[in-house]
C-alpha positions as CSV (number, residue, x, y, z in Angstrom):
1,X,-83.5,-61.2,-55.3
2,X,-80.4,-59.4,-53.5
3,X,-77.9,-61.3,-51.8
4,X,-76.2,-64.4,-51.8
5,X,-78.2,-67.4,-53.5
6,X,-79.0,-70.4,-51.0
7,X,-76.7,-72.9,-50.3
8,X,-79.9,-75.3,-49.6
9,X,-78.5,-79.2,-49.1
10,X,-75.2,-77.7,-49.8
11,X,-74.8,-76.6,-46.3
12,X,-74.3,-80.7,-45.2
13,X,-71.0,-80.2,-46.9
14,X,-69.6,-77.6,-44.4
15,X,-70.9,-80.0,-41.2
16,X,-68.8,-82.3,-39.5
17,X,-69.6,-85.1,-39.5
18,X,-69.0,-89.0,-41.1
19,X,-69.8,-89.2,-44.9
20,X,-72.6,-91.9,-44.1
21,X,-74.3,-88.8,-42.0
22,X,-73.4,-86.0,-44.1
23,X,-75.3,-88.1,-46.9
24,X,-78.5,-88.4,-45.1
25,X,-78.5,-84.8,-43.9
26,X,-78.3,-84.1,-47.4
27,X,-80.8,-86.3,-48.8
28,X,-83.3,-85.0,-45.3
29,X,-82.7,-81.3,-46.9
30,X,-83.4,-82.2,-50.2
31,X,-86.4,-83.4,-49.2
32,X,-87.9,-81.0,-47.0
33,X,-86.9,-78.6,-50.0
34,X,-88.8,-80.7,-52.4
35,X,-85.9,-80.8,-54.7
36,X,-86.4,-85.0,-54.5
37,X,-89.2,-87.1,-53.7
38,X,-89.0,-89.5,-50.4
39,X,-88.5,-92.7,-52.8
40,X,-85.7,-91.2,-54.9
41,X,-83.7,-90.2,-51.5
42,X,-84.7,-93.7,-50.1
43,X,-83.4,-95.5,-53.3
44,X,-80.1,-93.3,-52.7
45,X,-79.5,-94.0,-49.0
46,X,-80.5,-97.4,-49.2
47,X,-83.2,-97.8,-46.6
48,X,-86.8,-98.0,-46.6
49,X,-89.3,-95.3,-46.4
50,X,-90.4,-95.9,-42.3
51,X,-86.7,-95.7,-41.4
52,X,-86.6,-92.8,-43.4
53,X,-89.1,-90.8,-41.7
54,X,-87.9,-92.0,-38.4
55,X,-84.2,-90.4,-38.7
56,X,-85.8,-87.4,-40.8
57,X,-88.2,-86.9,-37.5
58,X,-84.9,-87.5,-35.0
59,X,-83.2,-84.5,-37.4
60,X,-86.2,-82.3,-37.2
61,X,-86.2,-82.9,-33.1
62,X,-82.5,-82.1,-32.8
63,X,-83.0,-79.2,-34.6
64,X,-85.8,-78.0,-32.8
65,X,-84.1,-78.5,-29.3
66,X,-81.1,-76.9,-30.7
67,X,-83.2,-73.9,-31.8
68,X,-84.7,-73.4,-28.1
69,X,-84.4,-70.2,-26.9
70,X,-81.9,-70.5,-24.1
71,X,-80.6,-67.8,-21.2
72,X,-79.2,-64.5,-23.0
73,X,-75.6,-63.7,-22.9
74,X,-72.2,-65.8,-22.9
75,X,-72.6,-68.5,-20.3
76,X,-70.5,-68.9,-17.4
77,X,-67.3,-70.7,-17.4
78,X,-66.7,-72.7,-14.8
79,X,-63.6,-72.3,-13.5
80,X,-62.2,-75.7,-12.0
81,X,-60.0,-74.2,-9.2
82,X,-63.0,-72.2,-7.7
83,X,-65.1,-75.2,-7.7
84,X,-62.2,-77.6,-5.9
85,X,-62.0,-75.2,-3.2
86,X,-65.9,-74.8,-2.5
87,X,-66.0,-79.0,-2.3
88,X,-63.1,-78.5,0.0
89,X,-64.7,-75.9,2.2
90,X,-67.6,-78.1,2.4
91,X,-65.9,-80.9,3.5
92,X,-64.3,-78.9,5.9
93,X,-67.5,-77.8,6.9
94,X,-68.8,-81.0,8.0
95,X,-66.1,-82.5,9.8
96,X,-66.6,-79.2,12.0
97,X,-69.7,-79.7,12.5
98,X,-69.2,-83.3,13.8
99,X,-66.7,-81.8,15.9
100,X,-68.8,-79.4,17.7
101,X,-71.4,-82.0,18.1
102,X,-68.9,-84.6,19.6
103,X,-67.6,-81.1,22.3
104,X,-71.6,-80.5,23.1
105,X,-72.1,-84.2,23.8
106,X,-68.7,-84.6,26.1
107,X,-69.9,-80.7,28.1
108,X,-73.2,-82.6,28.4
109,X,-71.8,-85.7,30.1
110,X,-69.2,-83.6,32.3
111,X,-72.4,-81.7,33.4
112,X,-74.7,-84.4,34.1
113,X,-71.9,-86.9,35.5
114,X,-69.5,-84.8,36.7
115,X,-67.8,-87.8,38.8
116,X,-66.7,-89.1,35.1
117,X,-64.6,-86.4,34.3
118,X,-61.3,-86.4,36.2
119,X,-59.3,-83.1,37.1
120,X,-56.3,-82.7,35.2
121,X,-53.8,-83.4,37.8
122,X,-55.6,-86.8,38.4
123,X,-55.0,-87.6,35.1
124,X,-51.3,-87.2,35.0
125,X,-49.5,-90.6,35.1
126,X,-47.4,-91.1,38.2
127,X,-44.0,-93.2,37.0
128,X,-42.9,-96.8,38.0
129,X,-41.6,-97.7,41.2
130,X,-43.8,-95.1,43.5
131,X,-45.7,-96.5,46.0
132,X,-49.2,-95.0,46.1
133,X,-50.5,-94.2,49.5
134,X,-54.0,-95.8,50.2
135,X,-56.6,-93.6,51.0
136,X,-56.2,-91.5,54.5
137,X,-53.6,-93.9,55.4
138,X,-50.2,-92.8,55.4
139,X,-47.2,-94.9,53.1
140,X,-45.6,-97.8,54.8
141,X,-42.2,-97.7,54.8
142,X,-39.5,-100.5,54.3
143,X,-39.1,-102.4,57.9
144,X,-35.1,-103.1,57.9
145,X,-35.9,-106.7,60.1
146,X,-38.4,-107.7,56.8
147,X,-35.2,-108.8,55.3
């Protein structure tokens, strides 16, 4: 045989990982090797043989998720900044949106109800102390005798 010689149940040493964990792995390797029987690595770890083969079958389905053939290439960093902006832009987005619908709903009033909408010089606010003349009538003016 050329090459290195296999590190087998070895390799749990080189994984992080709590010792509890790194144990286990170990004893789950050793095992699927058959280098030790299920009772001998049950007698070591100090649990029974069903909970056993449940954490050996939760290893063997992490490791066969992890081994799922994913997208090719480096993947895409996200870059923070980038994705601040486009939340912004969005926001922005909708208030516009309300805006324009709030401008069609007030042309659609001024059109249909067009007695609603005052010119702007009506709107200007005349100051205190000016009489206002009544309608076609002209502004009575102070009589001196009224005194």
């Amino acid at each position: 045989m050329r090459g290195r010689h296999p590190s087998g149940a070895d390799l749990a040493d080189a994984i992080e990982g709590s010792a509890q964990a790194r144990q286990r792995f170990k004893a789950m390797l050793e095992t699927v090797a058959g280098q030790k029987r299920i009772t001998e690595a049950c007698e070591e770890l100090g649990i029974g043989e069903a909970q056993f083969h449940k954490l050996r079958h939760k290893m063997m389905e992490g490791a066969m998720a992890a081994l799922e053939p994913s997208l090719p290439g480096r993947p895409m960093a996200e870059n923070a900044q980038e994705a601040e902006r486009v939340t912004d832009m969005r926001e922005e987005i909708r208030q516009l949106r309300i805006e324009l619908r709030a401008a069609q709903i007030r042309e659609e009033v001024a059109l249909l109800m067009p007695y609603l909408v005052k010119a702007p010089e009506d709107r200007k606010k005349k100051g205190p102390g000016k009489s206002h003349p009544a309608k076609g009538r002209p502004a009575r003016q102070a009589d001196p005798e009224d005194r």
